[in-house]
N, C-alpha and C positions, 0 to 999 in steps of 0.2 A: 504494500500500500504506500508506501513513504516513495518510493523510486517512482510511482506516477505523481505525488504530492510536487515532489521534486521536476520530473520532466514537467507537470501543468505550469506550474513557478517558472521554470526558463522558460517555456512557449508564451508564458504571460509577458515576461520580460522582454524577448525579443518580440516581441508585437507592441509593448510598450514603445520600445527604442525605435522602429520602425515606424512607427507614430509619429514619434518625436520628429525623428529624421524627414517625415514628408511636411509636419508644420514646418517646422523651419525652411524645405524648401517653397513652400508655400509662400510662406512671410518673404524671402527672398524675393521672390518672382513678381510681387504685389511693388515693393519696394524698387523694382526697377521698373516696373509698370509704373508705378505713381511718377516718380523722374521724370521720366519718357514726357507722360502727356503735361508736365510742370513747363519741360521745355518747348513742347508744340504749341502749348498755349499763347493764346496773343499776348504781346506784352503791355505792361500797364498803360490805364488810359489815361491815366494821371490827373483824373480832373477834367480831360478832354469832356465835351460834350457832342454827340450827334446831330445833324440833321438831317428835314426830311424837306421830301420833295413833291408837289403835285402829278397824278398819272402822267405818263410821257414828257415830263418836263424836269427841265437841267438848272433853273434859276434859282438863285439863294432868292426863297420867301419872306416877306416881312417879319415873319414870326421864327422866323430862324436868324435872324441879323445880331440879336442878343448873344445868343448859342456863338455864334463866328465872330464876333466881339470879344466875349472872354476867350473864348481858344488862340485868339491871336494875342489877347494880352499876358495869354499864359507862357505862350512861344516865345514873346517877348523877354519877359522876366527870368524866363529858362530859358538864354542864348546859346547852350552847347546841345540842346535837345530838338531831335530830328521827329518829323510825323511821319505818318504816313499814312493818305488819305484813302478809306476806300469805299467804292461808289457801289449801292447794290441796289436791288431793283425788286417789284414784286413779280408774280410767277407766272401772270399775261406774258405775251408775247414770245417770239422765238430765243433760242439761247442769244444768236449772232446779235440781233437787233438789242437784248438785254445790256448784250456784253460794251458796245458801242453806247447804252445810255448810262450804263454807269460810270464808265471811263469821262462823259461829258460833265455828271455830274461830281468825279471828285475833281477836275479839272475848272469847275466854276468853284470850286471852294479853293482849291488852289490860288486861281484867280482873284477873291475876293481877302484872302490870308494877302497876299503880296500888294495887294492895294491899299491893304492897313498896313504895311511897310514891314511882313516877317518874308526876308529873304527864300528866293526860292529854291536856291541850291539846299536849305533843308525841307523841302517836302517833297515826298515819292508819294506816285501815285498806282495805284491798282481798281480793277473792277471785277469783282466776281459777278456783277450781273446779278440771275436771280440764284447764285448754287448756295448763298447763306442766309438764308430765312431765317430770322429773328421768329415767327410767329408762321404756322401751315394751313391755317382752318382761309378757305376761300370766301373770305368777310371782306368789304372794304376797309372794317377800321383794321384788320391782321395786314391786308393787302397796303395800307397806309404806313404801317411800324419797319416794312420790308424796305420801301423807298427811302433811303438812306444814304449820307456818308457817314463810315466811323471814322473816328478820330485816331490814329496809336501814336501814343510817343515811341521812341527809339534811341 
């Protein structure tokens, strides 16, 4: 009786350790997972604020002049920090046509940043078009939060 007492106690143990051994590599794997998307993530917006844009249209709104006032005052005040504008779109329309209005749209904020006097060799621009939806439900107010530029410092 004691020699199976004894082999259930090592078959416990090693099943204990073998436990142990896959949490850990667990927690490992989670840990370079967490990393990963730490460093994919956009980076800080600093404060940055968005705006938005009416259907099919590239112009800074009145109600957006506020929002592109402090971002440029912020740009200002943080002379070694670089943006980068990016122009997005809601999910009408074809990718190509999307692609071409959001590139106008971060390029009229471009335009309106350098007007207020922040240099334009720091702002890069990009368009993802409609590929990053803030919001997916086909509503106009969802379809309104998609029209967009963000802001990233850099």
């Amino acid at each position: 009786m004691r020699r199976e007492e004894h082999r259930t106690e090592n078959k416990d143990e090693g099943i204990k350790e073998e436990l142990k051994a896959k949490e850990e590599g667990v927690k490992a794997e989670f840990k370079v997972k967490e990393e990963a998307a730490k460093e994919a993530a956009p980076k800080e917006t600093a404060g940055l604020q968005p705006v938005y844009f009416d259907f099919d249209k590239s112009f800074i709104r009145d109600d957006a002049k506020a929002a592109m006032k402090a971002n440029a005052d912020w740009l200002k005040a943080n002379p070694n920090a670089k943006v980068r504008i990016e122009g997005n779109c809601d999910e009408r329309g074809t990718i190509e046509y999307n692609q071409a209005l959001g590139q106008r749209r971060a390029a009229s904020a471009k335009k309106y940043l350098t007007d207020m006097g922040v240099s334009a060799k720091r702002i890069a621009l990009i368009s993802y078009g409609k590929e990053k939806p803030v919001c997916k439900e086909s509503t106009e107010d969802c379809w309104q939060k998609n029209r967009r530029d963000d802001f990233i410092a850099e």
